[in-house]
C-alpha positions, 0 to 999 in steps of 0.5 A: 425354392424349397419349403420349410416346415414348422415342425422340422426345426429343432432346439439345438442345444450349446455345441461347439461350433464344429459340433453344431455344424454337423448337427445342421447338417443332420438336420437339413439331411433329415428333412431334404433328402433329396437336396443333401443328397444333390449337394453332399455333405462337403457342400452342406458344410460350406452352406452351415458355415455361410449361415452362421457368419451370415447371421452373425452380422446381424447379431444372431449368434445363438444355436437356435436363433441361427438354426431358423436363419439357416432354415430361411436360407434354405428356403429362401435362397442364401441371399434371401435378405439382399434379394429384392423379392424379399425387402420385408426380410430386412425390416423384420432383422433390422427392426429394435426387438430383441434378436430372438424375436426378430428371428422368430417373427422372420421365421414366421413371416418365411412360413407364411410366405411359403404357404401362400406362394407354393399353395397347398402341397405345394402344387403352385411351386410344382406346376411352376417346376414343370412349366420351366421343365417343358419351357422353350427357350429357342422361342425366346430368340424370336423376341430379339429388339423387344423391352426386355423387362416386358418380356420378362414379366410376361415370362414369369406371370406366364411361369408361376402367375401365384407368386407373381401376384403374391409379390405384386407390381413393385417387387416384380418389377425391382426383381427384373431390373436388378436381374437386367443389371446382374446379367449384364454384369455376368456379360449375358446380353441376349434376351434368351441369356437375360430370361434365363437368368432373371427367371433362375433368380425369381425361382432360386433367389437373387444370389443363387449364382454365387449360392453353395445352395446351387454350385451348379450355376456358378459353375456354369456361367465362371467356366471359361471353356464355355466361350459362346453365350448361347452354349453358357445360357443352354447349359445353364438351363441343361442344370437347372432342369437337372436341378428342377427334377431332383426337386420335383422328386422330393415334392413327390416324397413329401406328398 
């Protein structure tokens, strides 16, 4: 998850498509270091391109208005309004206002969201960050047989306890059922490879094993030289962390 600022959007003015790309570019550049510079600019660039085509099914085909949708994705996760973590993103881009109003009331209700969930400077997200840096996922073998949706509640309450009372009962427990089915369909069956992947959801969003925001994870869990779930699952939690300390640099940087 990463934290969008207010003061970090600019107003774009009418470009060329490939010109406003780059401008997007510039600007997640300027404002994540330290993601740009994980991804790349290749990687970013697939990034803008998913944002605008990704706005533009729901009408949003502005400069500006489709900066604030990329800034959500970026905060968010790509997927952010398929994501059952975030059910009032799609009533607040489906509602009948105007395009530009939606999107500024979705933009607000994002920096809303952020600063309630990752706590003042960020000190919640960090101290989640470093409870999964430090986690033991050996121990989750030991609770083999067990309701796995139980465990994973008890995993991300224990993880990031602010988010998951800021979610509330409902959205967790949809997060975690749609993370069962998606593990099952990734053909991850042990309750190690299940906590793996509903916690890199809770943390990166639904999508974020098809995200271009994390390339690492689609990586992982499509290559076919990694036969073994449990090699799959350790490597996939190898990048993560890899991924978590890149992140926690930044949140350094910024306070």
């Amino acid at each position: 998850m990463l934290v969008v600022r207010d003061a970090q959007i600019d107003v774009f003015s009418r470009l060329p498509r490939v010109r406003f790309e780059d401008q997007l570019i510039t600007h997640f550049t300027k404002f994540y270091p330290v993601e740009a510079a994980e991804l790349g600019v290749d990687q970013l660039k697939v990034f803008t391109q998913l944002a605008i085509e990704r706005a533009k099914k729901y009408g949003i085909t502005s400069q500006r208005d489709v900066s604030y949708f990329a800034s959500i994705m970026f905060s968010l996760g790509s997927y952010f309004d398929e994501d059952p973590q975030f059910i009032w993103t799609g009533d607040l881009l489906n509602n009948k206002t105007s395009r530009a109003e939606s999107i500024d009331l979705l933009f607000e209700k994002t920096i809303e969201y952020l600063e309630d969930s990752t706590g003042p400077d960020s000190i919640y997200l960090v101290k989640a960050m470093i409870r999964i840096r430090g986690y033991d996922m050996e121990s989750l073998c030991e609770l083999e047989g067990r309701n796995i949706e139980e465990v994973a509640r008890e995993c991300l309450i224990n993880i990031y306890p602010e988010k998951c009372q800021l979610m509330g009962d409902e959205l967790l427990n949809r997060l975690i059922k749609h993370g069962v089915d998606k593990a099952e369909e990734r053909q991850l069956y042990r309750i190690k490879s299940r906590i793996a992947y509903i916690t890199l959801m809770f943390m990166l969003g639904a999508g974020f094993d098809k995200d271009p925001l994390y390339p690492w994870a689609n990586e992982v869990i499509d290559d076919q030289s990694i036969v073994e779930e449990d090699n799959k699952t350790n490597k996939l939690f190898e990048v993560a962390v890899q991924h978590i300390n890149h992140s926690l640099k930044r949140e350094e940087a910024v306070n």
